[in-house]
C-alpha positions in Angstrom: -117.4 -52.5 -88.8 -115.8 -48.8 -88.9 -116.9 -46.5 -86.0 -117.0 -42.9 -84.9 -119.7 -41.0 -86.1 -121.1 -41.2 -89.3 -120.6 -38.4 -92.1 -122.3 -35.1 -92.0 -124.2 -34.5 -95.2 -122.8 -31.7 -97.3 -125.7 -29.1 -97.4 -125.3 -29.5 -93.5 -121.7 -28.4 -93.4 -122.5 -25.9 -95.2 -125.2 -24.1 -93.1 -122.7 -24.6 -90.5 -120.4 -22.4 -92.0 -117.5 -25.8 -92.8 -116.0 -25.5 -88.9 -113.4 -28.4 -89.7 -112.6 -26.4 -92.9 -111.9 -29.7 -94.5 -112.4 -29.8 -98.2 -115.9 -30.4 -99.3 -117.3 -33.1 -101.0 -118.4 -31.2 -104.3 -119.6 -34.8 -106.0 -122.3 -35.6 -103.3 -125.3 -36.2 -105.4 -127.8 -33.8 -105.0 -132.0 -34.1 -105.1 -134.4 -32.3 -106.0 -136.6 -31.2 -103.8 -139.7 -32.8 -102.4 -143.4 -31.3 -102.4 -144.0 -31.8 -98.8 -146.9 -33.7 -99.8 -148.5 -36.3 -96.7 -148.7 -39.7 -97.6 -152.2 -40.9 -97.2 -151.0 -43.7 -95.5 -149.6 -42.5 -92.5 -152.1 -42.7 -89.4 -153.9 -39.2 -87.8 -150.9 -38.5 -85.5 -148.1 -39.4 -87.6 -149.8 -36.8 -90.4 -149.9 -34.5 -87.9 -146.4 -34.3 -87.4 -145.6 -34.5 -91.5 -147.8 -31.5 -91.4 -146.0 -29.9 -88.3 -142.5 -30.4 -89.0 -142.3 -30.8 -93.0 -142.9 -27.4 -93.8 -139.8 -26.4 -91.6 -137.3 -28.7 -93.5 -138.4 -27.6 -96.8 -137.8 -23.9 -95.7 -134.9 -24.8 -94.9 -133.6 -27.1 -97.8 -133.4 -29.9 -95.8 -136.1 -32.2 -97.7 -135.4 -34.1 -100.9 -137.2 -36.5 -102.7 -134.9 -39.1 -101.1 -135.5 -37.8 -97.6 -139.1 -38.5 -97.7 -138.9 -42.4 -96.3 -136.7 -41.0 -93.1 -139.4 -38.5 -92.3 -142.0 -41.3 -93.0 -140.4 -43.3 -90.8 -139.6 -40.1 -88.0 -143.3 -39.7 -88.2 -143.9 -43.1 -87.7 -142.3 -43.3 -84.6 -143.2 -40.4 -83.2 -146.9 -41.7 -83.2 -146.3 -45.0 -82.0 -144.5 -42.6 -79.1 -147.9 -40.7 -78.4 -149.7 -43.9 -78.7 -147.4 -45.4 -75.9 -147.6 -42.1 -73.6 -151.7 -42.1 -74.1 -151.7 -45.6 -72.6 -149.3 -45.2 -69.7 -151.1 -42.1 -69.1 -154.6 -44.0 -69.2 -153.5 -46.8 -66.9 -152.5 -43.9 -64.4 -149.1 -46.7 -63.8 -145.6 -47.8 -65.2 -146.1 -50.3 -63.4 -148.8 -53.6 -62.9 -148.8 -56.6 -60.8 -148.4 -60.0 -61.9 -150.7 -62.8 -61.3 -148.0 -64.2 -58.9 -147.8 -61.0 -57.3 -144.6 -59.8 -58.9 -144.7 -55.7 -59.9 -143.4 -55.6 -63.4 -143.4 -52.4 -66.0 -145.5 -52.0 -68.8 -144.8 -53.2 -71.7 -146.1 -49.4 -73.0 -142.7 -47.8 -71.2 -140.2 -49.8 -73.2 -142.0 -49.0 -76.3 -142.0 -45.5 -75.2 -138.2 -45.8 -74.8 -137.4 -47.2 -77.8 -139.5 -44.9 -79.8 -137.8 -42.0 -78.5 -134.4 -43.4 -79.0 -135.1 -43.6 -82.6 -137.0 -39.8 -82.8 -133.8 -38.8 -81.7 -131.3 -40.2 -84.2 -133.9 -38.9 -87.0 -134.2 -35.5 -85.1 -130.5 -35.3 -84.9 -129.9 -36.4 -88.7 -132.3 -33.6 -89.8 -130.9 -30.8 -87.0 -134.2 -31.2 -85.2 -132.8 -30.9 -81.5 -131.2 -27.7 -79.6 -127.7 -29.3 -79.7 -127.8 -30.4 -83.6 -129.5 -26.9 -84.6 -126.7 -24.9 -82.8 -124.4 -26.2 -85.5 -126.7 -25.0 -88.5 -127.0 -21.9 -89.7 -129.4 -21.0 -92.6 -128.8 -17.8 -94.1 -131.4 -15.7 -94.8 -134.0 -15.7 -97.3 -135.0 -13.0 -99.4 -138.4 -11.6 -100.0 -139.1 -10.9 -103.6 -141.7 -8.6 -104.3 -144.0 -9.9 -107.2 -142.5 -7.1 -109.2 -139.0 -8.7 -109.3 -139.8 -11.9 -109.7 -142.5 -10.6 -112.8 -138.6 -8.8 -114.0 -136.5 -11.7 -113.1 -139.0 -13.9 -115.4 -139.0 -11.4 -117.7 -135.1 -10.8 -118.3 -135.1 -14.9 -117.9 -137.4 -15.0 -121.7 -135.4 -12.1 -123.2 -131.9 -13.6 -122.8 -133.7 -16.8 -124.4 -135.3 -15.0 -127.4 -131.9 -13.0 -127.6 -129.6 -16.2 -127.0 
């Protein structure tokens, strides 16, 4: 099984500015990208955070239509993370005491652990945390009045009727 860290996806090399200035992988397949829409499926919480941190990715090109199972499955998680938290903070205890008298930890804690270990490799992949978002860089989008984009449209059908 090969180690070290697994490869960085193009597009985020390239919001990074390339800092290894290695060659670039110009045959990565590239997707289209995806509508944003929530799947119905997803519980209250987890559409919640579609709805919270979707929108973000897409602005920043981040979201394809073959991204949308990771975030499914980031969203996922990060309600059966609330869910955990709720019930640790309802029992007011990590802990509980066993019929023989032992003090264990809820089960709720290692669930809570687990699910957060797993945010954060989907956060990282998609530069969600402070450390992985130092490394991007987005440039700047532009604001097109709806002027230029009625003459960009416009030039667009005369250089077809003219073609």
């Amino acid at each position: 099984m090969p180690g070290g860290r697994p490869p960085k996806p193009t597009k985020l090399k390239i919001l990074e500015g390339n800092p290894g200035k290695r060659p670039l992988n110009v045959s990565e397949p590239q997707f289209d990208a995806d509508s944003g829409y929530c799947p119905r499926w997803l519980s209250d919480e987890a559409r919640r955070e579609w709805r919270r941190v979707v929108p973000a990715l897409a602005a920043c090109g981040l979201l394809t239509v073959v991204d949308r199972a990771a975030v499914e499955a980031y969203c996922v998680v990060y309600a059966r993370w609330r869910k955990a938290e709720k019930a640790l903070v309802d029992h007011g205890s990590l802990t509980f005491e066993t019929a023989t008298g032992y003090v264990q930890q809820r089960p709720e804690v290692g669930i809570a652990n687990k699910a957060m270990e797993v945010m954060k490799a989907f956060m990282i992949q998609f530069g969600m945390t402070p450390s992985s978002r130092t490394r991007v860089s987005v440039p700047a989008r532009e604001e097109k009045s709806d002027y230029a984009e009625y003459m960009a449209k416009r030039d667009i059908v005369k250089a077809m009727i003219d073609g």
